[in-house]
N, C-alpha and C positions, 0 to 999 in steps of 0.2 A: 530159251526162255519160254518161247509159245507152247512146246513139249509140254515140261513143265508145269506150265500155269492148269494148259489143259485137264493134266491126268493129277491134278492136286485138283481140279474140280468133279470131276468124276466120280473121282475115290468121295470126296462130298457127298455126291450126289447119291453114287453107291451106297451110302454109310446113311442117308436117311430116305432110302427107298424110292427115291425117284426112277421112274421107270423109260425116261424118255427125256432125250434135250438134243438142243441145236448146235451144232460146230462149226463155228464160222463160215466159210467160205470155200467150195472148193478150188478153185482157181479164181486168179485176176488175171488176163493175158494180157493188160497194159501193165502191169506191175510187173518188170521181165525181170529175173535173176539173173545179172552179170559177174564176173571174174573180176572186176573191177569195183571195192568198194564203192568208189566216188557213184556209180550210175549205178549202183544195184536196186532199185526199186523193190525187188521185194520184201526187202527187209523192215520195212513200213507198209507190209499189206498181211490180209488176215487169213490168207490160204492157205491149204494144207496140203497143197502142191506147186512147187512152184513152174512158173510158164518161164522157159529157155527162150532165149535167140533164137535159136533154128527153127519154134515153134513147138515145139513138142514141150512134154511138161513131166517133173519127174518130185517123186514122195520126198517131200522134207520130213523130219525129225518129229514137226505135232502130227503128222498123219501115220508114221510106226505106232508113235505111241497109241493114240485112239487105237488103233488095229490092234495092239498088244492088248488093253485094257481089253477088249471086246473076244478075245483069241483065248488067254489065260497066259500067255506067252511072260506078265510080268509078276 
């Protein structure tokens, strides 16, 4: 859904010449993405990577997209 919304605003954005905008958040590292619905925190947070258990943090879905939008990849 954050995908999504993203690259439906862009192509916006794109389509009336805006040259420049903000994208949420790159990481939250209290907002940890777990394997377990019940504690997954990040699925209520606005990053575009999400921050693992172990500490280390890896691309979710709205951050391909931006990078495809910005690439030509879509």
């Amino acid at each position: 859904m954050q995908a999504r919304y993203l690259t439906e605003l862009i192509d916006l954005y794109n389509a009336e010449g805006i040259h420049g905008y903000f994208v949420f958040t790159f990481t939250m590292p209290d907002f940890v993405h777990r394997a377990d619905p019940a504690f997954d925190l990040d699925k209520a947070g606005f990053a575009v990577m999400a921050a693992l258990e172990d500490g280390t943090y890896r691309p979710k879905q709205a951050f391909r997209a931006i990078a495809d939008r910005h690439t030509g990849a879509t």
